[in-house]
PyMOL Python script that loads the backbone (N, CA, C, O; Angstrom):
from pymol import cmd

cmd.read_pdbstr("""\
ATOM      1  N   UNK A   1      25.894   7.162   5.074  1.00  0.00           N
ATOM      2  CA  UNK A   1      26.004   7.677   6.413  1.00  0.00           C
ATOM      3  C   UNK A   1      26.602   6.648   7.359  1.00  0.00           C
ATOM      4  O   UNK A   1      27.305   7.051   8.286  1.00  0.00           O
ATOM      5  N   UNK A   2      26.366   5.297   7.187  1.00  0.00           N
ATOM      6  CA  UNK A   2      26.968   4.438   7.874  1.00  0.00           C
ATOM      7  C   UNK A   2      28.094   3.587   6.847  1.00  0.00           C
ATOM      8  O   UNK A   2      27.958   3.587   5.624  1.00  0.00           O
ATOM      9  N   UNK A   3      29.231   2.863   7.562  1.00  0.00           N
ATOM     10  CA  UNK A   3      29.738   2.570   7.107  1.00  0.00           C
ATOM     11  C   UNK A   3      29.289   0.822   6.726  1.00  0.00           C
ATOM     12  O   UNK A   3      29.794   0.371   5.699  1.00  0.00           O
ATOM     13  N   UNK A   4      28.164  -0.314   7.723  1.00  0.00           N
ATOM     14  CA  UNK A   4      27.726  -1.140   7.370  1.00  0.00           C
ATOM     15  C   UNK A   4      25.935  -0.995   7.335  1.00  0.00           C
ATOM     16  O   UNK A   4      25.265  -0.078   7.810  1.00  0.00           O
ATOM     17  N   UNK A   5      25.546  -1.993   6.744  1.00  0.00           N
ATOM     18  CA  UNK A   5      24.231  -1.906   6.708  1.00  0.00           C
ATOM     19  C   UNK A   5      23.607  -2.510   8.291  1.00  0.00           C
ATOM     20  O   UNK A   5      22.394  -2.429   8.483  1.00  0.00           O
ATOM     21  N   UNK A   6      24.640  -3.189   9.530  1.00  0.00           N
ATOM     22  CA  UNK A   6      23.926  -3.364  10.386  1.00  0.00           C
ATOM     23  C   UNK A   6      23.876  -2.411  11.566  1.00  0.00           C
ATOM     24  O   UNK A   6      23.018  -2.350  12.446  1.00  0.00           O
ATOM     25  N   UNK A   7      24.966  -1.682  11.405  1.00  0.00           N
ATOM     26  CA  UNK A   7      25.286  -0.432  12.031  1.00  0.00           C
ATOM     27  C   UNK A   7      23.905   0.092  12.229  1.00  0.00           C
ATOM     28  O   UNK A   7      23.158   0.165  11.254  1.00  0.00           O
ATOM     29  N   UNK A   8      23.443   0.523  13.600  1.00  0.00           N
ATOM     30  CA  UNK A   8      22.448   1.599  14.571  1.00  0.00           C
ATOM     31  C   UNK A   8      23.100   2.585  15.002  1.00  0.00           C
ATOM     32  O   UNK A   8      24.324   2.537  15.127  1.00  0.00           O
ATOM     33  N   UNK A   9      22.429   3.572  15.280  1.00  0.00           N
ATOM     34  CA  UNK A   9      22.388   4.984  15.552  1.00  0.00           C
ATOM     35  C   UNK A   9      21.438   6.044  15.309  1.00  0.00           C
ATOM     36  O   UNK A   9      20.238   5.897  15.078  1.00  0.00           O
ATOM     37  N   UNK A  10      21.990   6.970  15.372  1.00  0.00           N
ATOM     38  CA  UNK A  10      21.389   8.545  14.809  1.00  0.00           C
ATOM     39  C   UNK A  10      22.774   9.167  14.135  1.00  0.00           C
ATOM     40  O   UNK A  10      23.936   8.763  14.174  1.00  0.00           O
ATOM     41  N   UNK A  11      22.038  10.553  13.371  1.00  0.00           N
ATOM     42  CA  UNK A  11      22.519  11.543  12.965  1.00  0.00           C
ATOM     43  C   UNK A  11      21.894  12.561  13.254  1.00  0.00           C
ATOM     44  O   UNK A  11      20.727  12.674  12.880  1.00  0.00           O
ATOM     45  N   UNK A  12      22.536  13.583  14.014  1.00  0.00           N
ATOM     46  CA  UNK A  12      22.098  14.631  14.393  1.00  0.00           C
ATOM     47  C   UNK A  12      22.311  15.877  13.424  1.00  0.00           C
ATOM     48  O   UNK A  12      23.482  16.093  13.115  1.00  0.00           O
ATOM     49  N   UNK A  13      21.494  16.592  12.985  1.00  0.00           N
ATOM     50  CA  UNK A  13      21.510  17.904  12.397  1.00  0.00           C
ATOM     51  C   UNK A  13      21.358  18.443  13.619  1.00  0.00           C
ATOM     52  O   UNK A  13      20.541  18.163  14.496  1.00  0.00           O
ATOM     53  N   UNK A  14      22.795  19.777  13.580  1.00  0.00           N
ATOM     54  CA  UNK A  14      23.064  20.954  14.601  1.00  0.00           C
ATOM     55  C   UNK A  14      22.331  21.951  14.720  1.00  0.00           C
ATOM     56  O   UNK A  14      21.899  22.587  15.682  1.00  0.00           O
ATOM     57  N   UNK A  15      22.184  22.060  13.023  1.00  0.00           N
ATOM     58  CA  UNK A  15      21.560  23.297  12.815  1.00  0.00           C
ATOM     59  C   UNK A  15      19.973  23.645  13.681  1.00  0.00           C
ATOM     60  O   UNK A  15      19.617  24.563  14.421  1.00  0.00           O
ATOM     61  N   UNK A  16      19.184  22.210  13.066  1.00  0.00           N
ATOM     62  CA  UNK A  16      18.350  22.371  13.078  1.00  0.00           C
ATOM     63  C   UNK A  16      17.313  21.290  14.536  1.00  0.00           C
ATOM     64  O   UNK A  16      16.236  21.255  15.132  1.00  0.00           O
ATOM     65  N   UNK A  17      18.702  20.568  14.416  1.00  0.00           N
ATOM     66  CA  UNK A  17      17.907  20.273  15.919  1.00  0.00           C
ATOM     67  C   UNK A  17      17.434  18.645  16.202  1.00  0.00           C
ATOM     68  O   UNK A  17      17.032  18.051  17.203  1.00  0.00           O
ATOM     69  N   UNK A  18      17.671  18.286  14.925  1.00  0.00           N
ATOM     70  CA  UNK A  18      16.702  16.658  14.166  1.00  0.00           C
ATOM     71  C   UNK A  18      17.628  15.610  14.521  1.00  0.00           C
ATOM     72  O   UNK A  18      18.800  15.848  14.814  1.00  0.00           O
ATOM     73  N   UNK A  19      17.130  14.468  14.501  1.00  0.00           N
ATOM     74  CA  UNK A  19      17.375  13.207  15.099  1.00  0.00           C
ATOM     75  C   UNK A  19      17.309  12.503  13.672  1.00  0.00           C
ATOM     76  O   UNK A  19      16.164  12.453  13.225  1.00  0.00           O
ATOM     77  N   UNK A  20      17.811  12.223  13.262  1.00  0.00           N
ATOM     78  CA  UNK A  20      17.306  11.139  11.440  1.00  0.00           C
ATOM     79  C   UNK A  20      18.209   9.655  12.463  1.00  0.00           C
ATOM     80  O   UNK A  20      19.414   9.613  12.707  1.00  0.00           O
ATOM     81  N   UNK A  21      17.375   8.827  12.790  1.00  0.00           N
ATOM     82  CA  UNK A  21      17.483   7.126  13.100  1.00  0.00           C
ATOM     83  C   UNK A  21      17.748   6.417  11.808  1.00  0.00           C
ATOM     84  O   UNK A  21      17.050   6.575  10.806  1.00  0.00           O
ATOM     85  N   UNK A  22      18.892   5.551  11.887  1.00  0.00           N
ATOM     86  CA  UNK A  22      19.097   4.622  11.244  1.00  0.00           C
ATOM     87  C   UNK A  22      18.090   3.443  11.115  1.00  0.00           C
ATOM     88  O   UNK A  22      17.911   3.043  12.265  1.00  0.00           O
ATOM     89  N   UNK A  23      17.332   2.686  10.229  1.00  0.00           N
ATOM     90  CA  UNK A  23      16.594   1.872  10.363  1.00  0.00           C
ATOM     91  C   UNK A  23      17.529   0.327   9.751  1.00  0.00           C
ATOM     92  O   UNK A  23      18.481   0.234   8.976  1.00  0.00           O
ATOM     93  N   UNK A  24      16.727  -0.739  10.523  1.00  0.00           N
ATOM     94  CA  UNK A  24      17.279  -1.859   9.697  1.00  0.00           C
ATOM     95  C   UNK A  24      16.240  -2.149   8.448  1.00  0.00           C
ATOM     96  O   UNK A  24      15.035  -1.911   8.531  1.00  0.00           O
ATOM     97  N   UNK A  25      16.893  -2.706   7.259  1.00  0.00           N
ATOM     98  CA  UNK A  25      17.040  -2.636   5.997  1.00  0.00           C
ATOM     99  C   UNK A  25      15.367  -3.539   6.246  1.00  0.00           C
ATOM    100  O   UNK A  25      14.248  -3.115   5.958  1.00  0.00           O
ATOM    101  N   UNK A  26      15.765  -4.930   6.896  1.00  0.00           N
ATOM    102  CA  UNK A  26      14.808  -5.805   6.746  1.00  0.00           C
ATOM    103  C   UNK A  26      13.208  -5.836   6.947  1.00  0.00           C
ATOM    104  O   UNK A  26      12.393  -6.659   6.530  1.00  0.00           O
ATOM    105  N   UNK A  27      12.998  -4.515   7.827  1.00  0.00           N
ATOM    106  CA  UNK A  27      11.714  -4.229   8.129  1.00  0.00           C
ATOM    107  C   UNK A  27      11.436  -3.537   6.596  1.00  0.00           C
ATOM    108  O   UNK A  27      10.346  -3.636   6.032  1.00  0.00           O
ATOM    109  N   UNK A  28      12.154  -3.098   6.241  1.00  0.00           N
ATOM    110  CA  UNK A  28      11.740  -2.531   5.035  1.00  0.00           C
ATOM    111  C   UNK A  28      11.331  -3.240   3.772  1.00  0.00           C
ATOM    112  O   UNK A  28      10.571  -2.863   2.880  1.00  0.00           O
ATOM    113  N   UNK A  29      12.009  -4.347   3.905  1.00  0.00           N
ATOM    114  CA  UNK A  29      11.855  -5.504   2.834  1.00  0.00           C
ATOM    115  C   UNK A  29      10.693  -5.959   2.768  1.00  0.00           C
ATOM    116  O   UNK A  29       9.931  -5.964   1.801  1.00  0.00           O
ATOM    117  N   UNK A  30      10.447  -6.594   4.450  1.00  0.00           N
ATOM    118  CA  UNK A  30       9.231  -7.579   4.962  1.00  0.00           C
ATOM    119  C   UNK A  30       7.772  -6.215   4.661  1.00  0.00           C
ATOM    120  O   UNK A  30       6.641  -6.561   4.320  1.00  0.00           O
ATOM    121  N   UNK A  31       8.143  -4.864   4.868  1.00  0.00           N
ATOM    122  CA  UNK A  31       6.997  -3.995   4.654  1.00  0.00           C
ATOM    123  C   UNK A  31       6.533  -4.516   3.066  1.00  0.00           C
ATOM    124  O   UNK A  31       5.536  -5.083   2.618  1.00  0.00           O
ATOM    125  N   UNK A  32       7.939  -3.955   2.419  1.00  0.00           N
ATOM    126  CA  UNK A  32       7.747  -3.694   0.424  1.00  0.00           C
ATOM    127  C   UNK A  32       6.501  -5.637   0.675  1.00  0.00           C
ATOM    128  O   UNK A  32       5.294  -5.397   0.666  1.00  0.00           O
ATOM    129  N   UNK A  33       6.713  -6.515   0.776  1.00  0.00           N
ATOM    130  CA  UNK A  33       6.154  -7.612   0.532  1.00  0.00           C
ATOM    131  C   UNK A  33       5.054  -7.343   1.318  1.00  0.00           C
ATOM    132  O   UNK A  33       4.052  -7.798   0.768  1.00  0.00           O
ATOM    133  N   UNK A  34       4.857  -6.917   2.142  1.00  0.00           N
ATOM    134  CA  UNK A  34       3.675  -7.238   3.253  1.00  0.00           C
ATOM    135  C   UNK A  34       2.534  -6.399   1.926  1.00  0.00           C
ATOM    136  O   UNK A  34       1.613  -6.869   1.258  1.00  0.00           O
ATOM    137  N   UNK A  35       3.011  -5.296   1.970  1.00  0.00           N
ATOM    138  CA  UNK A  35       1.946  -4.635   0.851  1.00  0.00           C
ATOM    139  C   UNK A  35       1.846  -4.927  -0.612  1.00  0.00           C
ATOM    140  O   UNK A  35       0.821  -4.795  -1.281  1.00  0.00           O
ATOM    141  N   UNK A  36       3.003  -5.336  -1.041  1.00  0.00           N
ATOM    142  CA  UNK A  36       2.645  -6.476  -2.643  1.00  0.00           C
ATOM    143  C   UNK A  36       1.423  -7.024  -2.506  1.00  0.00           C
ATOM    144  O   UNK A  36       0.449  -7.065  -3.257  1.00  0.00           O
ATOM    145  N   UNK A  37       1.673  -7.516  -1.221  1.00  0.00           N
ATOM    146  CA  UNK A  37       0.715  -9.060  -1.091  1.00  0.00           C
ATOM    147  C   UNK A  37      -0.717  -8.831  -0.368  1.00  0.00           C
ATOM    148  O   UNK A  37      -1.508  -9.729  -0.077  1.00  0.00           O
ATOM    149  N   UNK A  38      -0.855  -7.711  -0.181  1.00  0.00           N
ATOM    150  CA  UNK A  38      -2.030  -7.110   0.111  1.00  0.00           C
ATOM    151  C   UNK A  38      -2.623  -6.413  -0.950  1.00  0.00           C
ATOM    152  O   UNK A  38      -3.673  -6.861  -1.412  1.00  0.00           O
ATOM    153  N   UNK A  39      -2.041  -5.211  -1.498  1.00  0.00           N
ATOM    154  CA  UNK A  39      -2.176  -5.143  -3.083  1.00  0.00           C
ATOM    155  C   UNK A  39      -2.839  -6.245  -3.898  1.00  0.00           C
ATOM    156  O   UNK A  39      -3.911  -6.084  -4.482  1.00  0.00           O
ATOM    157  N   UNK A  40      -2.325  -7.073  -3.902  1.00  0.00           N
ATOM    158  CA  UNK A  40      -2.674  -8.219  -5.034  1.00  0.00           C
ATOM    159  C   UNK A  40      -3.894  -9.161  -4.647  1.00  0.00           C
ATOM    160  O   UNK A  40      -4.519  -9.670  -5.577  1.00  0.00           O
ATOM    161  N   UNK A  41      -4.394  -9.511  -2.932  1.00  0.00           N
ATOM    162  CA  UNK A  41      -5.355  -9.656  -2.642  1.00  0.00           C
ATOM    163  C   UNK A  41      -6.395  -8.145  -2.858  1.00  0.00           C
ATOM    164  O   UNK A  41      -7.530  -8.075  -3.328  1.00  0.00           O
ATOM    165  N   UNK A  42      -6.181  -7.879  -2.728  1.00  0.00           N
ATOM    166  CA  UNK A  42      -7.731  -6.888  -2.583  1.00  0.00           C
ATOM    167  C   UNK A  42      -7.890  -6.703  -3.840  1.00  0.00           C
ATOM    168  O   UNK A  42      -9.071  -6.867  -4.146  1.00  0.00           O
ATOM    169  N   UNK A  43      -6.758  -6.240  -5.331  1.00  0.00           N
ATOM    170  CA  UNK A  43      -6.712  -6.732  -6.728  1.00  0.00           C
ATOM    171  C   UNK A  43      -7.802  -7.908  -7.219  1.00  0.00           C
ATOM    172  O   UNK A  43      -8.775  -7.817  -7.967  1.00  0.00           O
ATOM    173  N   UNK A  44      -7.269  -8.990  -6.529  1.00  0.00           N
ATOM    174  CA  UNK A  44      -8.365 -10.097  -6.665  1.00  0.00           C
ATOM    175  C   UNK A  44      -9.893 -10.062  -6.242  1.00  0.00           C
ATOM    176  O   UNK A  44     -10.791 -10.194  -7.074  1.00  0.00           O
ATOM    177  N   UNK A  45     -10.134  -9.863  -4.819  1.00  0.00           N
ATOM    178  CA  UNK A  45     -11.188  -9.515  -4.171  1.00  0.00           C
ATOM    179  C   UNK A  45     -12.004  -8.988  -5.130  1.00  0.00           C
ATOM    180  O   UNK A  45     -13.007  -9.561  -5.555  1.00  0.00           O
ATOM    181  N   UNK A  46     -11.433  -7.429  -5.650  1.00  0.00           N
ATOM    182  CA  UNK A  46     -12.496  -6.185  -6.374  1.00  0.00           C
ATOM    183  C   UNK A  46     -13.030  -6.993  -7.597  1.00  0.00           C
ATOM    184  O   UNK A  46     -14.229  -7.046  -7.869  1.00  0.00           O
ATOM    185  N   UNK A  47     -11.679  -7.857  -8.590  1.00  0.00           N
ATOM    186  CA  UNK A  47     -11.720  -8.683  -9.660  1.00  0.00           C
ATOM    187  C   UNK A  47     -12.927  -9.479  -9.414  1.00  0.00           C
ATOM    188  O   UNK A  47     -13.814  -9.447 -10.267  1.00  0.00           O
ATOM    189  N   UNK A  48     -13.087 -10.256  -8.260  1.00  0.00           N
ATOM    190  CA  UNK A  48     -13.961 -11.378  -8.471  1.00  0.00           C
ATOM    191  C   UNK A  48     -15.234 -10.973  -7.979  1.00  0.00           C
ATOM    192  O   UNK A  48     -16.058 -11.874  -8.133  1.00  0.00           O
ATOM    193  N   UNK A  49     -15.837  -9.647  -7.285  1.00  0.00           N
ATOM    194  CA  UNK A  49     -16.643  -9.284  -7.312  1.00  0.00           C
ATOM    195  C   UNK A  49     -17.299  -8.766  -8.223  1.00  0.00           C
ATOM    196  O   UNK A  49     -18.494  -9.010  -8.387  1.00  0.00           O
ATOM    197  N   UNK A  50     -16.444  -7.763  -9.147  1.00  0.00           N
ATOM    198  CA  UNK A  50     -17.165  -6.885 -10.182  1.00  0.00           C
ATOM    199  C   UNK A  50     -17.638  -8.145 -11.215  1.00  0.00           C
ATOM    200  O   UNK A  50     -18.661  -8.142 -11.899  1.00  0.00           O
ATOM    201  N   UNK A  51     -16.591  -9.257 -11.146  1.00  0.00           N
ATOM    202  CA  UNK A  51     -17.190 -10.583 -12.428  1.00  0.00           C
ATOM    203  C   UNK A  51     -18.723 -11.097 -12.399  1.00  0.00           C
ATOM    204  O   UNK A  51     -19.511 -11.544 -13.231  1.00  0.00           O
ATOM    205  N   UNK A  52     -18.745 -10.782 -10.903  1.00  0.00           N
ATOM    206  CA  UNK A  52     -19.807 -11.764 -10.409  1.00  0.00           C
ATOM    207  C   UNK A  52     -21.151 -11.022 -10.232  1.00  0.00           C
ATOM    208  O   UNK A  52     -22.221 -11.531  -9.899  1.00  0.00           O
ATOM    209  N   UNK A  53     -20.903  -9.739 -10.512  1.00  0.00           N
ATOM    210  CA  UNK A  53     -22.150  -8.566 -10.090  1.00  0.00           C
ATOM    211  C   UNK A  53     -22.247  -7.559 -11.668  1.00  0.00           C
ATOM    212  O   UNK A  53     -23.205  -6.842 -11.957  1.00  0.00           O
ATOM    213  N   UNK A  54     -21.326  -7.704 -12.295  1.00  0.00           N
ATOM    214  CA  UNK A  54     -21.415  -6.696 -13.353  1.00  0.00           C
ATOM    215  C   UNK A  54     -22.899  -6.931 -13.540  1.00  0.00           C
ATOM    216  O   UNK A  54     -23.576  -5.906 -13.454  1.00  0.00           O
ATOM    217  N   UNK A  55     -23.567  -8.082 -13.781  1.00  0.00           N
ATOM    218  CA  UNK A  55     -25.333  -8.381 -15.077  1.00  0.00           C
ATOM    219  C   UNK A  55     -26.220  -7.154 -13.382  1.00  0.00           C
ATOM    220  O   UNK A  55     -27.126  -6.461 -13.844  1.00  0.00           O
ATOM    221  N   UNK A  56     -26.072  -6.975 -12.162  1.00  0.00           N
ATOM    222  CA  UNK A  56     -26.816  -6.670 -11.067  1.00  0.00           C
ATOM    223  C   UNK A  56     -26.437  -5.159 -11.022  1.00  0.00           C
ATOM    224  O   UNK A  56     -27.209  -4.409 -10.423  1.00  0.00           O
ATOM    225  N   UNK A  57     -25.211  -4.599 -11.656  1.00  0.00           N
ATOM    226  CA  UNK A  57     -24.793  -3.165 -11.918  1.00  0.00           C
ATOM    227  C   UNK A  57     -25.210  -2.574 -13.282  1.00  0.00           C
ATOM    228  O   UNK A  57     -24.945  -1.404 -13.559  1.00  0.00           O
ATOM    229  N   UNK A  58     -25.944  -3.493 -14.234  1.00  0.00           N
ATOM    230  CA  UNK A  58     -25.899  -3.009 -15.714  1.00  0.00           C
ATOM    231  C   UNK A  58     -27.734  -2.943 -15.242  1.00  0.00           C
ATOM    232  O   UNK A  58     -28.458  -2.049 -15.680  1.00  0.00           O
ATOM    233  N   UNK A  59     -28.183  -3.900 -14.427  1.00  0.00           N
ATOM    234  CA  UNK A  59     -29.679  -3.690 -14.335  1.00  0.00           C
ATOM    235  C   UNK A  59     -29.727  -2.039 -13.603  1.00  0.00           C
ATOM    236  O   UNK A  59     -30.163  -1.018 -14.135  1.00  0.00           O
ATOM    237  N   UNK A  60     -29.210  -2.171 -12.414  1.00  0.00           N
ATOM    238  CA  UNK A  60     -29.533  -0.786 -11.899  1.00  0.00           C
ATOM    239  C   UNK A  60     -29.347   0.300 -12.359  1.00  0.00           C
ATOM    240  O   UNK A  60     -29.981   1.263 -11.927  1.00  0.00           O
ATOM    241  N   UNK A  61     -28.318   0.441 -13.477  1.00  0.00           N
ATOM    242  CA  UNK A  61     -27.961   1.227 -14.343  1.00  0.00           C
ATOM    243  C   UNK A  61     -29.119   1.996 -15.623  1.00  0.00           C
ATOM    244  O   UNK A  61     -29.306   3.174 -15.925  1.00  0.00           O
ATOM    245  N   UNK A  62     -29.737   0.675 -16.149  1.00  0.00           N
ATOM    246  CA  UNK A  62     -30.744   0.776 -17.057  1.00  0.00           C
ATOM    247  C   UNK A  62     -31.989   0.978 -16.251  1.00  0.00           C
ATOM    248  O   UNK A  62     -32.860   1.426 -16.996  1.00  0.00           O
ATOM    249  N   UNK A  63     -32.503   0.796 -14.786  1.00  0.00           N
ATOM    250  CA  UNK A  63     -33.455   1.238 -13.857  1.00  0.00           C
ATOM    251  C   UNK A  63     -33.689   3.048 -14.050  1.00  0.00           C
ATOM    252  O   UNK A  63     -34.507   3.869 -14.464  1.00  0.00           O
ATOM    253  N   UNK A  64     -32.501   2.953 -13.500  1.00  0.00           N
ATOM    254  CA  UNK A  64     -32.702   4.366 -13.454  1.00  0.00           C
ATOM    255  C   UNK A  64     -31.984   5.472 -14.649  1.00  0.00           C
ATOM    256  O   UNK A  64     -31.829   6.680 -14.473  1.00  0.00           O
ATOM    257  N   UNK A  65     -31.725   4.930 -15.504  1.00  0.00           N
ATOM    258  CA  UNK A  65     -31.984   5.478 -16.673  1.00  0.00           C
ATOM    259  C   UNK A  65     -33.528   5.383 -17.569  1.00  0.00           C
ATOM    260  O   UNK A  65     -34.146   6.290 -18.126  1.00  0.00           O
ATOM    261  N   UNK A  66     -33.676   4.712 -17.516  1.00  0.00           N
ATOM    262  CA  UNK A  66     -35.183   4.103 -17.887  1.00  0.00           C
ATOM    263  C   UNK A  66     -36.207   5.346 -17.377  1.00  0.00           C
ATOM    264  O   UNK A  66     -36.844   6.150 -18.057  1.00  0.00           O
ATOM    265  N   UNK A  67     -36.125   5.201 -16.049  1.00  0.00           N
ATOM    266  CA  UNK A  67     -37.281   6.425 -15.066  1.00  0.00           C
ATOM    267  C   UNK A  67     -36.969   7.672 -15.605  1.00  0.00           C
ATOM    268  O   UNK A  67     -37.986   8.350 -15.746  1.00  0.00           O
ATOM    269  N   UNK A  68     -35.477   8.483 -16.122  1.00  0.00           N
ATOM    270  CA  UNK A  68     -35.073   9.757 -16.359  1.00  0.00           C
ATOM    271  C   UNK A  68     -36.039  10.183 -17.432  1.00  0.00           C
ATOM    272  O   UNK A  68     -35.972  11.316 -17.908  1.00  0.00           O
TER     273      UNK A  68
END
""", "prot")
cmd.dss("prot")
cmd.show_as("cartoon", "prot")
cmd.util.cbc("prot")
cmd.orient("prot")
């Protein structure tokens, strides 16, 4: 639709009435990473909790299986 990638604007559909905005590329980049890297912390986070609690999830588990 554009002829460079730094090129701004719109494209207007007639038909229907719509505005479609050109975005720059780089917010898009810095997004894709912003959420890798959030992804991969909270990845870790869940990781180093469940390591550290699994023996405190297998007791409560056998608690109340035990009572059934």
């Amino acid at each position: 639709m554009a002829e460079r990638k730094d090129q701004k604007g719109f494209v207007r559909n007639a038909v229907m009435e719509i505005e479609y905005l050109f975005i720059n590329n780089w917010t898009n980049d810095k997004s894709l990473f912003t959420a890798a890297f959030i992804m991969i912390v909270f990845t870790l986070t869940i990781s180093t909790l469940l390591r550290h609690s699994h023996h405190q999830i297998f007791i409560v588990v056998g608690e109340f299986d035990a009572t059934a």
